[in-house]
C-alpha positions as CSV (number, residue, x, y, z in Angstrom):
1,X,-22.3,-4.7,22.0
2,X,-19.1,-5.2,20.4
3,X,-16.6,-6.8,18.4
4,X,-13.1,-7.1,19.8
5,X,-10.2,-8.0,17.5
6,X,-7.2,-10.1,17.9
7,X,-4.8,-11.5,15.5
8,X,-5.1,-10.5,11.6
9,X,-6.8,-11.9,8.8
10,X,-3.7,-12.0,6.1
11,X,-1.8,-13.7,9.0
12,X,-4.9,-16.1,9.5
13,X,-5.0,-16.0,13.4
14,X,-8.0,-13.5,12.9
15,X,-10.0,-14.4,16.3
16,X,-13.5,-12.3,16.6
17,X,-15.2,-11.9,19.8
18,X,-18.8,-10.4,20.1
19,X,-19.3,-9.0,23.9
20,X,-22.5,-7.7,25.5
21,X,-23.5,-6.6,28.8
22,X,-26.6,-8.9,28.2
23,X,-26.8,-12.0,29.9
24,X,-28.5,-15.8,29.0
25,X,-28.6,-15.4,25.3
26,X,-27.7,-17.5,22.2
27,X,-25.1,-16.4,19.4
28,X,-25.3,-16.9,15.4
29,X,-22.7,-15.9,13.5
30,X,-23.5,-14.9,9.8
31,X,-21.1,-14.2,6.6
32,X,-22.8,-11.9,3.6
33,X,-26.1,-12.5,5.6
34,X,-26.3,-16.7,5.5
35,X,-25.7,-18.2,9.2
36,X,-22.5,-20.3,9.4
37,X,-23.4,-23.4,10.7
38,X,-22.2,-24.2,13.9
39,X,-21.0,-20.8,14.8
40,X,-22.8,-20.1,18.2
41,X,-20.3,-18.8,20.3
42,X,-19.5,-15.6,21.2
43,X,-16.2,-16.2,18.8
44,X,-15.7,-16.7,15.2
45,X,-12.2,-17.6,12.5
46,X,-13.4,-15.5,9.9
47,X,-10.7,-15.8,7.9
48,X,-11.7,-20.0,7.4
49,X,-14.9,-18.8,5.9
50,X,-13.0,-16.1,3.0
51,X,-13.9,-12.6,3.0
52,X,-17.2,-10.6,3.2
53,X,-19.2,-9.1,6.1
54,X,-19.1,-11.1,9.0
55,X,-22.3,-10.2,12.0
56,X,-22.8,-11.6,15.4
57,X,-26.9,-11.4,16.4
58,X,-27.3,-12.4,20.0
59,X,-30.8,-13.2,20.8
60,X,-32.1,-12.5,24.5
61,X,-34.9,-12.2,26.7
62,X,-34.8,-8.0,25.9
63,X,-34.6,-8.7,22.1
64,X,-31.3,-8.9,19.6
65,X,-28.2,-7.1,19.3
66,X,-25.9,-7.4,16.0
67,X,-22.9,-6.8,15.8
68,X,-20.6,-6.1,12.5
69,X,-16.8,-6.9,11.0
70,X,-16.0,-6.6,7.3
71,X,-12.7,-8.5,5.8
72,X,-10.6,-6.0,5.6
73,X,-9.2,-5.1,1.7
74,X,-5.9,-6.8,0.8
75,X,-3.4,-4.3,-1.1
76,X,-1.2,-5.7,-3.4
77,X,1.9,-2.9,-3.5
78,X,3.2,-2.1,-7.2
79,X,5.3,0.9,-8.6
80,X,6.7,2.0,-11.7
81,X,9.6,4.7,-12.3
82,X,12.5,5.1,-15.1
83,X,15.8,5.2,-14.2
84,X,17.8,8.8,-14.6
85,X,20.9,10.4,-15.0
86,X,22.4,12.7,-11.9
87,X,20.6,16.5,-11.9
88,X,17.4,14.9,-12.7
89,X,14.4,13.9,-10.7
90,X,12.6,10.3,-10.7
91,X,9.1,10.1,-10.8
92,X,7.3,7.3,-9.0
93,X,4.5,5.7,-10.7
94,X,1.8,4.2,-7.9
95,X,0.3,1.2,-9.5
96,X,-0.9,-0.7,-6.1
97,X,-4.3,-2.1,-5.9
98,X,-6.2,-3.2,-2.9
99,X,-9.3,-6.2,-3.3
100,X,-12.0,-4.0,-1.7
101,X,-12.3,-0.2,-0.4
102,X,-9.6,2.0,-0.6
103,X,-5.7,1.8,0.5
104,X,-5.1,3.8,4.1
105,X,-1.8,5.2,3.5
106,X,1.5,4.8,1.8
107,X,5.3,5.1,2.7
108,X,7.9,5.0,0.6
109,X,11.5,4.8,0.7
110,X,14.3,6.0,-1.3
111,X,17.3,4.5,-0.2
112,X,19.2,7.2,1.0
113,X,17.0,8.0,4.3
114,X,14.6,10.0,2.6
115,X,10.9,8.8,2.8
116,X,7.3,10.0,1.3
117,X,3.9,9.6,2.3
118,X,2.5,11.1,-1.3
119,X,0.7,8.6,-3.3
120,X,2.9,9.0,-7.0
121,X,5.9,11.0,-5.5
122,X,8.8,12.4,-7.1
123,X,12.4,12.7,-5.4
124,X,15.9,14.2,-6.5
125,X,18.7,11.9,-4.9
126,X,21.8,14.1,-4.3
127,X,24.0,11.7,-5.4
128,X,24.8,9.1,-8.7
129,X,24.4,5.6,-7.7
130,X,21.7,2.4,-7.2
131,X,19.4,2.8,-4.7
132,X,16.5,0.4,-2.8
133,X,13.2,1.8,-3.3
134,X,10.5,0.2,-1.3
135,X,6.5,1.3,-1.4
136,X,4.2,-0.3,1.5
137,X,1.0,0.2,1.0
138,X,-1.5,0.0,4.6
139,X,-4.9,-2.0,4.8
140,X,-6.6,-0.9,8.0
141,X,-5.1,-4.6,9.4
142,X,-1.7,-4.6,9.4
143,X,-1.5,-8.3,8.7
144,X,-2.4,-7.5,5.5
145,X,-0.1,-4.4,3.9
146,X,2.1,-5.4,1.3
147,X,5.5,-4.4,-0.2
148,X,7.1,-3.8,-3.4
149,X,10.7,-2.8,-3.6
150,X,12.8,-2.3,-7.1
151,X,16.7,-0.9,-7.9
152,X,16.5,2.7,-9.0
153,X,19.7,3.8,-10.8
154,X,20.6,7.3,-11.0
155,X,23.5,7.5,-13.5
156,X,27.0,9.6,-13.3
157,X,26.6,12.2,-16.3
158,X,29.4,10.3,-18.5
159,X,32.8,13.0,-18.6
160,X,34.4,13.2,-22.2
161,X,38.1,11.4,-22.3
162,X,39.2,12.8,-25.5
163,X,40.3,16.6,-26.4
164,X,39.5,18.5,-29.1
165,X,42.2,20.7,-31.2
166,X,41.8,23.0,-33.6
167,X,42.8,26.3,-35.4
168,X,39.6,27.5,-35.0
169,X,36.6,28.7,-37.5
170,X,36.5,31.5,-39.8
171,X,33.8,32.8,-42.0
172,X,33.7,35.1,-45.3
173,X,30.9,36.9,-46.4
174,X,28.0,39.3,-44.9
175,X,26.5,38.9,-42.0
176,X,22.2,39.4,-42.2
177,X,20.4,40.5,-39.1
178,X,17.6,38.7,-38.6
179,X,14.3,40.4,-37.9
């Protein structure tokens, strides 16, 4: 048997289904190991009942089957950076966290149609300015990946508006080479 997936569980229209070829059995649906009351269908909310590891034991005339789902991790998306000026390169800090497991993948982007899969990437923009950075990080259920965008500045290198004029230097005396 299996467990078919529709829905998501961060969008809360997570709908499990257990199917086997098996007929004239009876379902219990457990969370963490503890049968949910009243669950005996072949479909379960899990999201109603919070996270944790969700199986499905159908009990028939050959036996039992059981079948597994585990909530998936929740990411919470987070970066860090400082701002720069033109000629220099900003390094992204990756501070995102995920409830349980690990997070699947990353994209980032830079705001000037460059992007990055790397988890703490760096990136030269070619030009001064303020730019949109945005980090999703991926849970293996879509419904559940998470964004964090922030305004990265790379400044103009400031250009002096005064002249300086002078006669010039002069100096008296020995020179000493130095060793």
């Amino acid at each position: 048997g299996y467990i078919e997936e529709t829905g998501g569980w961060c969008s809360e229209d997570l709908i499990l289904t257990a199917e086997t070829v098996d007929l004239g059995g009876t379902w219990q649906w457990y969370k963490d190991g503890i049968a949910l009351i009243g669950e005996t269908a072949s479909t379960l909310e899990p999201f109603l009942y919070g996270e944790g590891v969700f199986t499905a034991v159908y009990s028939f005339v050959g036996g039992c089957k059981t079948m597994e789902y585990e909530s998936p991790g929740i990411p919470t998306a987070d970066f860090d950076f400082e701002n720069v000026c033109f000629g220099e390169t900003t390094v992204f800090e990756n501070l995102s966290t995920i409830t349980e497991g690990e997070i699947e993948d990353w994209m980032w982007t830079f705001g000037d149609a460059e992007t990055s899969n790397l988890t703490n990437p760096t990136h030269f923009y070619t030009v001064p300015g303020t730019y949109i950075v945005e980090l999703v990080a991926y849970s293996d259920d879509p419904s559940c990946n998470d964004t964090a965008s922030a305004e990265v500045a790379v400044f103009a290198k400031p250009e002096p508006d005064f002249d300086i004029n002078g006669v010039g230097a002069s100096y008296a005396g020995d020179w000493i080479a130095c060793a």
